[in-house]
N, CA, C and O of each residue as an XYZ file, in Angstrom:
596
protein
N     112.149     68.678    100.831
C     112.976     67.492    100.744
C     114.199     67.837     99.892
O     114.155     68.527     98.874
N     115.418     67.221    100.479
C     116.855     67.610     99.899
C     116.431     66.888     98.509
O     115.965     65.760     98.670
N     116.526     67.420     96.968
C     116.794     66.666     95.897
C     117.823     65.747     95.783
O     118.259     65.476     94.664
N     118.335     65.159     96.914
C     119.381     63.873     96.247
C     118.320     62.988     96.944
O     117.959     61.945     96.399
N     117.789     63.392     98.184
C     116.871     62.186     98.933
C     115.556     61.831     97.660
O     115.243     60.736     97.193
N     115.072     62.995     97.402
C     113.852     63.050     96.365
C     114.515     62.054     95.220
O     113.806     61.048     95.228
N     115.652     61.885     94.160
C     115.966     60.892     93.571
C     116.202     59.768     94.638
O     115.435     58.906     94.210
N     116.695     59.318     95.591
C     116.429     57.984     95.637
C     115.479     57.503     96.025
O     115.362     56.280     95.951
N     114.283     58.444     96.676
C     112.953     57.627     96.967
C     112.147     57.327     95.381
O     111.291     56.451     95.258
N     112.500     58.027     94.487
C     112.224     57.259     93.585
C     112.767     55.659     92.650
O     112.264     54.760     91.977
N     114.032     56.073     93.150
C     114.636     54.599     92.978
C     114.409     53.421     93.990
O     114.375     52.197     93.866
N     114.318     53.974     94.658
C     114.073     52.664     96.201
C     113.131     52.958     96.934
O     113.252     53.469     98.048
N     111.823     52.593     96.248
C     110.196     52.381     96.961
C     110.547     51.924     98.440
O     111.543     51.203     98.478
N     109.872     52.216     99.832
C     109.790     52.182    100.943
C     109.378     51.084    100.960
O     109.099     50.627     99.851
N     109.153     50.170    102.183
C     108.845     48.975    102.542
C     107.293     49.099    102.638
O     106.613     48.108    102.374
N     106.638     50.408    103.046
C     105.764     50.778    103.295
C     104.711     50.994    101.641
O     103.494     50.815    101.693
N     105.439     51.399    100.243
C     104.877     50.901     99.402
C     104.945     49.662     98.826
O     103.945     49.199     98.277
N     105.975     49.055     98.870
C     105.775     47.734     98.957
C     104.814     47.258     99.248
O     104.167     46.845     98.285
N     104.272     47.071    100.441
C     103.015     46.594    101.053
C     101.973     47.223    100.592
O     100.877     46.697    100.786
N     102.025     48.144    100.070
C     100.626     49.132     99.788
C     100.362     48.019     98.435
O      99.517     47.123     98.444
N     101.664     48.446     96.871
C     101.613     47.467     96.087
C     100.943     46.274     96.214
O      99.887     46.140     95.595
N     101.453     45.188     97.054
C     100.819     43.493     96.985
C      99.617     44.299     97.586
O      98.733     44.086     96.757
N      99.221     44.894     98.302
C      97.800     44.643     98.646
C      97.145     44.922     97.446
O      96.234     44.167     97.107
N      97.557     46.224     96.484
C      96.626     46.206     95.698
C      96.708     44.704     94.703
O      95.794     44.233     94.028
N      97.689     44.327     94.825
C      97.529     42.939     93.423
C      96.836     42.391     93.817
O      95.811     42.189     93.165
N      97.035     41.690     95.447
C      95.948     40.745     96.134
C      94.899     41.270     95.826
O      94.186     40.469     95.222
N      94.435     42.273     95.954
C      93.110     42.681     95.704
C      92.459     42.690     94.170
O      91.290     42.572     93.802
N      93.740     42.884     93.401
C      92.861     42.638     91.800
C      92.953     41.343     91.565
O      92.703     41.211     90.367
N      93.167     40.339     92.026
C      93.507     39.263     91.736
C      92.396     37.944     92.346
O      92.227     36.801     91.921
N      91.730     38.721     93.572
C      90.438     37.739     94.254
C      89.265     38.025     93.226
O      88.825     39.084     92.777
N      88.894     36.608     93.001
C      88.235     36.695     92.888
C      86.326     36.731     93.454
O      86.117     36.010     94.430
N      85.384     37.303     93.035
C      84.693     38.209     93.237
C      83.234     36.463     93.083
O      83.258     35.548     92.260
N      82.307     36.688     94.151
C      81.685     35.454     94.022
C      80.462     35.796     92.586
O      80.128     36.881     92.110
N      80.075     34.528     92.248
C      79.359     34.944     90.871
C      78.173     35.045     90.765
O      77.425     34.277     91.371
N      77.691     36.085     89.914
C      76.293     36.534     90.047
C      75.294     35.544     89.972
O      75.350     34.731     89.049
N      74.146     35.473     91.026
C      73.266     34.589     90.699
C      72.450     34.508     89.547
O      71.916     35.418     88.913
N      72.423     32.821     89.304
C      71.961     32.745     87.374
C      70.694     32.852     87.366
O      70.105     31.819     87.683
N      70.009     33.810     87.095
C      68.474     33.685     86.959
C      67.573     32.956     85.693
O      66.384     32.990     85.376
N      68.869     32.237     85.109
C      68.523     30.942     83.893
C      68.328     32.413     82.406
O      68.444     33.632     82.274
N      68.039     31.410     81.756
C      67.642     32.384     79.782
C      67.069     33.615     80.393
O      66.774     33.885     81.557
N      66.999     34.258     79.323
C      66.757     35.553     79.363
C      65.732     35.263     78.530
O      65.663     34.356     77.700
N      64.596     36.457     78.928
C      63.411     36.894     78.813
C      63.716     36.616     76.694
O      64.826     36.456     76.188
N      62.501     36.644     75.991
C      62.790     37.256     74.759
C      61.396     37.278     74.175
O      60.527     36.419     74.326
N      61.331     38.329     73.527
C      60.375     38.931     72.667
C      60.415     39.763     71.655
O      61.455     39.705     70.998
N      59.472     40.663     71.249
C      59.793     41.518     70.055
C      58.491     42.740     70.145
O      57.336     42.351     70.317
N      58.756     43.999     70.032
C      58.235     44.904     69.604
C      57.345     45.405     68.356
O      57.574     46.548     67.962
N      56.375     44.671     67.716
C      55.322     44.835     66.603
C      55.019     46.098     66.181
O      55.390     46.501     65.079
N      54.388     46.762     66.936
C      54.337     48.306     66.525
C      54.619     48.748     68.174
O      54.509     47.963     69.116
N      55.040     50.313     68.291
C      55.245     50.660     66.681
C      56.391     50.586     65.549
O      57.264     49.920     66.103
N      56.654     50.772     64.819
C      57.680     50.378     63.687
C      58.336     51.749     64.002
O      57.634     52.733     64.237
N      60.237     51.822     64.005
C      61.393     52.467     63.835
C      60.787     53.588     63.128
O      60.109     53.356     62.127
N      60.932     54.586     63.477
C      61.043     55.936     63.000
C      59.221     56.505     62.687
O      58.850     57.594     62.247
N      58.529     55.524     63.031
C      56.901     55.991     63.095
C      56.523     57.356     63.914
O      57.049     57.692     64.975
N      55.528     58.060     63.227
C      55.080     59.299     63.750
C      53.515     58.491     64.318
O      52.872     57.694     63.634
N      53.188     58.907     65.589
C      52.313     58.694     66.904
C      51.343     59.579     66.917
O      51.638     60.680     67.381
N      49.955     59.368     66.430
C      49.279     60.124     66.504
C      48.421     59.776     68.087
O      48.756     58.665     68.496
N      47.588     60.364     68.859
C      46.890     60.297     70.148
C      46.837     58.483     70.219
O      46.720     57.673     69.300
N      46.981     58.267     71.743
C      46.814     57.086     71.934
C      47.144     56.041     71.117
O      46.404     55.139     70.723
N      48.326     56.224     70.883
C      48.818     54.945     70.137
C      49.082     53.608     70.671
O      49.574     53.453     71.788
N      48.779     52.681     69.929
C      48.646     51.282     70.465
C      50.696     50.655     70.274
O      51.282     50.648     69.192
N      51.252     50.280     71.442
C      52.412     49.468     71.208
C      51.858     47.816     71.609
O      51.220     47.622     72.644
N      52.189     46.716     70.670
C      51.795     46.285     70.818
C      53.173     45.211     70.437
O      54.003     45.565     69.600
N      53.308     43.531     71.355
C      54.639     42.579     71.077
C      54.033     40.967     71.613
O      52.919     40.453     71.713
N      55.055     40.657     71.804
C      54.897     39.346     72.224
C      56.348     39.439     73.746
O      57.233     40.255     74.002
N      56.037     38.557     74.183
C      57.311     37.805     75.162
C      57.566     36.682     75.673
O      56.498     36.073     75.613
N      58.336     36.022     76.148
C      58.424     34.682     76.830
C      59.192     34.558     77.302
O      60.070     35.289     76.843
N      59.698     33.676     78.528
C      59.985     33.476     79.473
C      60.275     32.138     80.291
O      59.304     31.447     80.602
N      61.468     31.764     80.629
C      62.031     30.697     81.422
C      60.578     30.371     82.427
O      59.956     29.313     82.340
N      60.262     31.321     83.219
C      59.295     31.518     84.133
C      58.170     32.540     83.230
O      58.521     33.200     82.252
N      56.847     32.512     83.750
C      55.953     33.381     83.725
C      56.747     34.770     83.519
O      57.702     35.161     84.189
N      55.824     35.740     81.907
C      56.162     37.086     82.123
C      55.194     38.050     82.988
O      53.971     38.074     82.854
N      55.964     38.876     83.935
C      54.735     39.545     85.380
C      54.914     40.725     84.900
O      54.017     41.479     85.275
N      55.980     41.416     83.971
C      55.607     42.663     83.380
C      56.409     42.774     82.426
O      57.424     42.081     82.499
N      56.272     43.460     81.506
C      56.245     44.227     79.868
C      56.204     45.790     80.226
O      55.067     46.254     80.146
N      57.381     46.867     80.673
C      57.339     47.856     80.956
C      57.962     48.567     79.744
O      58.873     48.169     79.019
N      57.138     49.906     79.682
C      57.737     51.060     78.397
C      58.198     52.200     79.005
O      57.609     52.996     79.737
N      59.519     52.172     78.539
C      60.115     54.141     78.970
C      60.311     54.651     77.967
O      60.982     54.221     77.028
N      59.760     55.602     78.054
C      60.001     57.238     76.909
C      61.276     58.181     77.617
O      61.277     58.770     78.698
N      62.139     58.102     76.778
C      63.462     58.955     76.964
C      63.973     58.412     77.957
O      64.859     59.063     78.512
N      63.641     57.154     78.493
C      64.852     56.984     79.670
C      63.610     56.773     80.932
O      63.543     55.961     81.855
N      62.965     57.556     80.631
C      61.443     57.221     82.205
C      60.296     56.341     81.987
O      59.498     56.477     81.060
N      60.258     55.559     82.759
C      59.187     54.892     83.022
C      58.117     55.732     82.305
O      58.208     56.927     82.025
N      56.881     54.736     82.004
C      55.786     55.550     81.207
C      54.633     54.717     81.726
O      53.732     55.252     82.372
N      54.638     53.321     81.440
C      53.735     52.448     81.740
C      53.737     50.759     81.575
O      54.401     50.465     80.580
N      53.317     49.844     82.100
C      52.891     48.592     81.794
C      52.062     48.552     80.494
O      51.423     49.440     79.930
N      52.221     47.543     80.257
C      51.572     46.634     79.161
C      50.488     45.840     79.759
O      50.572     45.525     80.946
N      49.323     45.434     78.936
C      48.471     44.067     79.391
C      48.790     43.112     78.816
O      48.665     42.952     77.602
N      49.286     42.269     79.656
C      49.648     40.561     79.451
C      48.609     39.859     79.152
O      47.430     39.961     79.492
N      49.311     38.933     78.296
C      48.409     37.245     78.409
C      47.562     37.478     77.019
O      46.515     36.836     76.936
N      47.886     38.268     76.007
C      46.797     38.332     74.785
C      47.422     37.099     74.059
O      48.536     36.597     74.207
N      46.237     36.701     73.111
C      46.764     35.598     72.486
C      47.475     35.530     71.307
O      47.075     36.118     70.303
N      48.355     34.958     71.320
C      49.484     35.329     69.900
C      49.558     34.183     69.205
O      50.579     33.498     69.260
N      48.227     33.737     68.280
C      48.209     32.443     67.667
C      49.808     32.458     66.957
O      50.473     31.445     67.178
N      50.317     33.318     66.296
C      51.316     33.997     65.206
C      52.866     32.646     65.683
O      53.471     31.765     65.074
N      52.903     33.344     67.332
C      54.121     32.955     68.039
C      53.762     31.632     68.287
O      54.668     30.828     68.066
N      52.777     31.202     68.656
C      52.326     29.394     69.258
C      52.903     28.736     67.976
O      53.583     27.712     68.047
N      52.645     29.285     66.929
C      52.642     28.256     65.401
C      54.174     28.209     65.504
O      54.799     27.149     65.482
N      54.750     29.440     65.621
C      56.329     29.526     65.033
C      57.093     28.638     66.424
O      58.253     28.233     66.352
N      56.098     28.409     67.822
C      57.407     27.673     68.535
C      55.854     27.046     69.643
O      55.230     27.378     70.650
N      55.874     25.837     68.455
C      54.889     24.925     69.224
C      55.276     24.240     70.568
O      54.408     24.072     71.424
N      56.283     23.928     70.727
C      57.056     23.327     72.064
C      56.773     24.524     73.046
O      57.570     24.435     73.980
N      56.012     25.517     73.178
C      56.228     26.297     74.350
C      54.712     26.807     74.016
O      54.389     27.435     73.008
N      53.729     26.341     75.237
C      52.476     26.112     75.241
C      52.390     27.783     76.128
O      51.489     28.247     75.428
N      52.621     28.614     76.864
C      52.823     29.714     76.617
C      52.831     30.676     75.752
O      52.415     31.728     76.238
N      53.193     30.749     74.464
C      53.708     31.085     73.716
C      51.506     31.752     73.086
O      51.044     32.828     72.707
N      50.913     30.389     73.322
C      49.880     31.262     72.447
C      49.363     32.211     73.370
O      48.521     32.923     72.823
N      49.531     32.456     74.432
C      48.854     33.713     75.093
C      50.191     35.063     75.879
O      50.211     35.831     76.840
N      51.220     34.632     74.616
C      52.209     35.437     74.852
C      52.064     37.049     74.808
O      52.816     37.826     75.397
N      51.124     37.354     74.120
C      51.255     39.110     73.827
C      50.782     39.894     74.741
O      50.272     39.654     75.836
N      51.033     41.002     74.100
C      51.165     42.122     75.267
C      50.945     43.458     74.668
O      51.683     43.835     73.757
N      49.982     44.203     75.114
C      49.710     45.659     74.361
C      49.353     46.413     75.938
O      48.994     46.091     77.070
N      49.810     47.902     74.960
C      49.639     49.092     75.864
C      48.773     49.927     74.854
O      48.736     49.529     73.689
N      47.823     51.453     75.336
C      47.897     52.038     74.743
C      48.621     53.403     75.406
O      48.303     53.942     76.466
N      49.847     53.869     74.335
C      50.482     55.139     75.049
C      49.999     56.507     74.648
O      50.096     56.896     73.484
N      49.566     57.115     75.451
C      48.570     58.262     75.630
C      49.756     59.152     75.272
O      50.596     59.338     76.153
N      49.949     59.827     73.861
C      50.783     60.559     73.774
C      51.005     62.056     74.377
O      52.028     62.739     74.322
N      49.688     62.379     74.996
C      49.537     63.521     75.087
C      50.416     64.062     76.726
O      50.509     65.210     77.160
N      51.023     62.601     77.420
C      52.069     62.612     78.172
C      53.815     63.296     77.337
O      54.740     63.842     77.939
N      53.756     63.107     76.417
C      54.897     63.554     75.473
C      55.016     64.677     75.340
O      53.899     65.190     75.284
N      56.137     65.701     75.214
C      55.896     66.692     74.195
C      55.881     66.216     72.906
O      56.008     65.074     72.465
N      55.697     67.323     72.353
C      55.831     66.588     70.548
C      57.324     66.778     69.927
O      58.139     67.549     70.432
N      57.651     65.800     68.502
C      58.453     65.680     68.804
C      59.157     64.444     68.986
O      58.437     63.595     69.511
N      60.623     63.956     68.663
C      61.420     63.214     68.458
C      61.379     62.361     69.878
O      61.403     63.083     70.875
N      61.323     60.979     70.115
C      61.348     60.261     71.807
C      61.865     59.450     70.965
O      61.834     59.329     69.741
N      62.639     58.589     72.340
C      63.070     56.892     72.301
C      62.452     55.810     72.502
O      63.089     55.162     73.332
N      61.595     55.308     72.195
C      61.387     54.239     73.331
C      61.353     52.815     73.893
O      60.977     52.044     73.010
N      61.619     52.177     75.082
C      62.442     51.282     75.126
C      61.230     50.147     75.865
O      60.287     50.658     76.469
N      61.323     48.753     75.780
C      60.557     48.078     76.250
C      61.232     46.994     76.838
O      62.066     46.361     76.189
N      60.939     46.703     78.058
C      61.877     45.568     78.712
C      60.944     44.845     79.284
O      60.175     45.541     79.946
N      60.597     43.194     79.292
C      60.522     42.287     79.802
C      61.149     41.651     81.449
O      62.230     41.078     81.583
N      60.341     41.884     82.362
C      60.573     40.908     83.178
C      59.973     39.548     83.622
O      58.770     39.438     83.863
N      60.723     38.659     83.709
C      60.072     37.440     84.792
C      59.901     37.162     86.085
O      60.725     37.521     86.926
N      58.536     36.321     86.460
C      58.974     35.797     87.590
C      60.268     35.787     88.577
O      60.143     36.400     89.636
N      61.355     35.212     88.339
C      62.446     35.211     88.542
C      63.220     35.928     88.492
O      64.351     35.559     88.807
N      63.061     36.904     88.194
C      63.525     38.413     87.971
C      64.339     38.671     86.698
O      64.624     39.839     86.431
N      64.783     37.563     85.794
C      65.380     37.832     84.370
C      64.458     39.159     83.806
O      63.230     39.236     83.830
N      65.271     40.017     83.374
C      65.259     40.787     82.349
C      65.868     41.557     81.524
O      67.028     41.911     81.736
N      65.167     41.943     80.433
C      65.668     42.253     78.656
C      65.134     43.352     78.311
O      64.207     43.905     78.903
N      65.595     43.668     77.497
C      65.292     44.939     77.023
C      64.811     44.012     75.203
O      65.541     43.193     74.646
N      63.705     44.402     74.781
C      63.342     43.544     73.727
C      63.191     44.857     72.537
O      63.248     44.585     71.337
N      63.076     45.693     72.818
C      62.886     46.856     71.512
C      63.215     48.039     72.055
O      63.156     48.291     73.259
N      63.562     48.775     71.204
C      64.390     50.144     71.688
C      64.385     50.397     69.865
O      64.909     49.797     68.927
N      63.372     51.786     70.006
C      62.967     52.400     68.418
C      62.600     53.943     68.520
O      61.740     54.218     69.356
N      62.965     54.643     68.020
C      62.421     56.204     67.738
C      61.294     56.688     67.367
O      60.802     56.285     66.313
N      60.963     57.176     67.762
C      59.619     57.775     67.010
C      59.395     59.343     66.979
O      60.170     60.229     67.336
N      58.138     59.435     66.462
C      57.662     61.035     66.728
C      56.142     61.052     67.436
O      55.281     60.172     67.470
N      56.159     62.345     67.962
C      54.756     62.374     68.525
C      54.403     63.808     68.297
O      54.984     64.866     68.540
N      53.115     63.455     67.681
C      52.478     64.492     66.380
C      52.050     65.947     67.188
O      51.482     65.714     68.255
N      52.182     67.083     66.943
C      51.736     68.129     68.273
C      50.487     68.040     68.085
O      49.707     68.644     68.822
């Protein structure tokens, strides 16, 4: 391309970017339909094990949860992977007292035992998320630990 043409296509955009332009504005500018509300979010809490705890064989994690809807699982990942479910429905006199309006609440808990010997030994993450019925879910604890060789 002759350099005098090369300066004015930079001064005088084609009709052809023009149009390229508005399409992209039109396009940042629609809006996008909105995610369906699956109502409150899940909430609970992680009991043991406690932040920075060393894991000897079969350690017990053990919480509570609750839920807009019924909780259908309490899942744990180590480093990022799936590991295992929890057993639902234990009774958590603790949580009924602190939130009497939610008759749920006394058979809120939830324990696993995590078979460390799935681990190497050694520094892990691990993360626990709540789902509902309805598909809301949370991530309720996320803590470090060790697991003893």
């Amino acid at each position: 391309m002759h350099p005098a043409l090369f300066k004015r296509s930079l001064r005088a955009p084609s009709a052809l970017a023009a149009v390229a332009a508005a399409a992209l504005v039109s396009a940042a500018c629609t809006r996008l339909p909105a995610a369906v509300d699956a109502g409150p979010l899940p909430e609970g809490f992680v009991d043991l094990p406690h932040e920075g705890e060393t894991l000897g064989k079969d350690a017990q994690i053990v919480g509570w949860a609750l839920g807009r809807t019924p909780v259908t699982e309490v899942a744990i990942y180590a480093d990022g992977g799936y590991i295992q479910s929890a057993r639902l429905g234990l009774p958590r006199p603790d949580v009924w007292s602190a939130l009497p309006n939610r008759p749920e609440a006394e058979s809120s808990g939830w324990a696993a035992t995590l078979r460390t010997d799935r681990l190497f030994p050694g520094p892990h993450r691990l993360l626990v998320q709540v789902r509902t019925r309805d598909g809301a879910t949370r991530d309720i604890g996320s803590l470090s630990i060790q697991v003893k060789p």
